[in-house]
N, C-alpha and C positions, 0 to 999 in steps of 0.2 A: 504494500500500500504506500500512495507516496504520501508526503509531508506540506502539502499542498493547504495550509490553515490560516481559515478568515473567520472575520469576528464580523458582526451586522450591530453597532453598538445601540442603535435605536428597537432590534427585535431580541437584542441579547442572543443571535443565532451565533454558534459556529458549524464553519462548517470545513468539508477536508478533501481536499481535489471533487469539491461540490456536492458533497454528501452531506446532510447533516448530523450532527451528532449532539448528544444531549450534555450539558454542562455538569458539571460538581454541584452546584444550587440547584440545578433542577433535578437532578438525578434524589437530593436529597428531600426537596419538598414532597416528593412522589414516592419515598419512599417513609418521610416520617411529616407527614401531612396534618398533624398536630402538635407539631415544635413547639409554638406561639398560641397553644390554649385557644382561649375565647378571645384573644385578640381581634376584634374586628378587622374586617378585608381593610378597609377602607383605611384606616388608621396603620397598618404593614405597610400598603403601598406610598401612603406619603413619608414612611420612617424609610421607605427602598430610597424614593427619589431624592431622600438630605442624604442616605449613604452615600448615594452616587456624588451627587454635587461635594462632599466632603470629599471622597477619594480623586476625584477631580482636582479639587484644589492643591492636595496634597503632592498631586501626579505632577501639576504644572510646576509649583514649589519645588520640585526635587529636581525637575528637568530646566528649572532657573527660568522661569517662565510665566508666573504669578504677578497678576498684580494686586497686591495685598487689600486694598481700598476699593476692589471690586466685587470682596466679598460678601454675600448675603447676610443681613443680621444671625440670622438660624446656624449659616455654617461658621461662621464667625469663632463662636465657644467652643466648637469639634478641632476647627485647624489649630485655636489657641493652646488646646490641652495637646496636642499631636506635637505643637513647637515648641511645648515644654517640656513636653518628654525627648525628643529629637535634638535641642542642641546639650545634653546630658550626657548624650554620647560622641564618641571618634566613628565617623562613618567612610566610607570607600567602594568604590567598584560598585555603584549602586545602580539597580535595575528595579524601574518602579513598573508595578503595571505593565507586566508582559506575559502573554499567551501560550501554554502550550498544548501538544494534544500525549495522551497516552495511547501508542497503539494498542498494548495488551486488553485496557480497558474500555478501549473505545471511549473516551472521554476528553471533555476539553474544561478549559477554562485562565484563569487568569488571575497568577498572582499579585499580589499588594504590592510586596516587597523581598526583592532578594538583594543581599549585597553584605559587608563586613562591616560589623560593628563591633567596636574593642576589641578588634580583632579576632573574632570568629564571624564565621561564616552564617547567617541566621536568613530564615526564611519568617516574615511576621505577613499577619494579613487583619487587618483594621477594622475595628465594629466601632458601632455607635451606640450599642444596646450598652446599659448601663450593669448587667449581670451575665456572666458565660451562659449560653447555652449549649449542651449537649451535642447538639450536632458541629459546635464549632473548630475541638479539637479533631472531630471525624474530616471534614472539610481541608484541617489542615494536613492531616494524612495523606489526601488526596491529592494534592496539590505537591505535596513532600515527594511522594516516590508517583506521581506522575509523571516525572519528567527525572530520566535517570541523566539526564546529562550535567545536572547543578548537583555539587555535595553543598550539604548542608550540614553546620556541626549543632545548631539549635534552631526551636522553632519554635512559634511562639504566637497567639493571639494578643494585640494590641486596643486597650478600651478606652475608648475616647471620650471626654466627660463633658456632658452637656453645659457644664460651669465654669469649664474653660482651667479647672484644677489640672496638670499633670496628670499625663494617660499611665494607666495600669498596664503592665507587659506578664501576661499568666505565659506561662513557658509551659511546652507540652511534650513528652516523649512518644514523638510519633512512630518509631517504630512499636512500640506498644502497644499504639493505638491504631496503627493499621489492617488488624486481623477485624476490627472494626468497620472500615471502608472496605475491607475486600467484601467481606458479608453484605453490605448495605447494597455496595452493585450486583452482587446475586440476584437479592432481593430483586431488583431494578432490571436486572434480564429475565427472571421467572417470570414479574407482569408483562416486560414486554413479550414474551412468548405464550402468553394465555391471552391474550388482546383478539 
């Protein structure tokens, strides 16, 4: 199969020498379709589209490309706690927000962040939710050994605080937590094959 991968950022499609294929979010909604409780639809999707605009700003910021005074009241306290945790560290070799696909698992998606910080190697990816959720060290599993060509020495969920306080870095052992994601995309081919 080739390596042929694109992203449709307004359909959240990838897709792979024109195939589509299903994402790490999506794979997981479908598979734990009650993450978020009784959360209302409606109240998810406007917390999706601050995530977005937040890793947005963050994206531009690391690619020197922000301008600070453009951003939205709402993202404002997300990028503040993100820049207060971010100049705390020695960073390098960084790669923000980039794509990859897993052939094994047929799957795509699109890391936060990869690059050296204090000198290891860390893969983090950004929430805005002010509590971990379950599904998000699984997520980073996914993302960890999707793409065998990055080592990774740590990994790690980053919680970005609506108050603009200094974000929370919960570190995960994703090898641990892999046998995790491997099951979950089971799950995820089983329905797709009773469809």
């Amino acid at each position: 199969m080739g390596t042929g991968l694109t992203f449709d950022e307004p359909t959240h499609t990838y897709r792979v020498d024109g195939r589509v294929v299903q994402s790490v979010t999506q794979i997981l909604k479908r598979v734990y379709p009650n993450v978020y409780g009784a959360i209302p639809a409606h109240v998810l999707d406007r917390k999706a589209r601050l995530g977005t605009a937040v890793h947005c700003a963050i994206d531009l910021f690391l690619r020197g490309m922000l301008d600070e005074s453009s951003l939205h009241e709402e993202v404002r306290p997300y990028f503040d706690s993100w820049l207060r945790w971010w100049t705390t560290h020695e960073h390098r070799d960084i790669e923000p927000e980039c794509q990859f696909y897993s052939p094994s698992g047929d799957y795509a998606g699109t890391r936060d962040f990869y690059g050296t910080l204090n000198g290891k190697r860390w893969l983090i990816d950004w929430k805005i939710t002010s509590y971990p959720v379950r599904t998000h060290p699984i997520q980073l599993a996914a993302y960890h050994f999707g793409d065998a060509s990055r080592t990774v020495d740590r990994a790690g969920n980053l919680y970005l605080n609506s108050d603009g306080s200094p974000a929370r870095l919960d570190e995960h052992d994703t090898l641990r937590i892999w046998p995790d994601w491997a099951a979950t995309l089971r799950v995820y081919h089983i329905q797709e094959m009773m469809k």
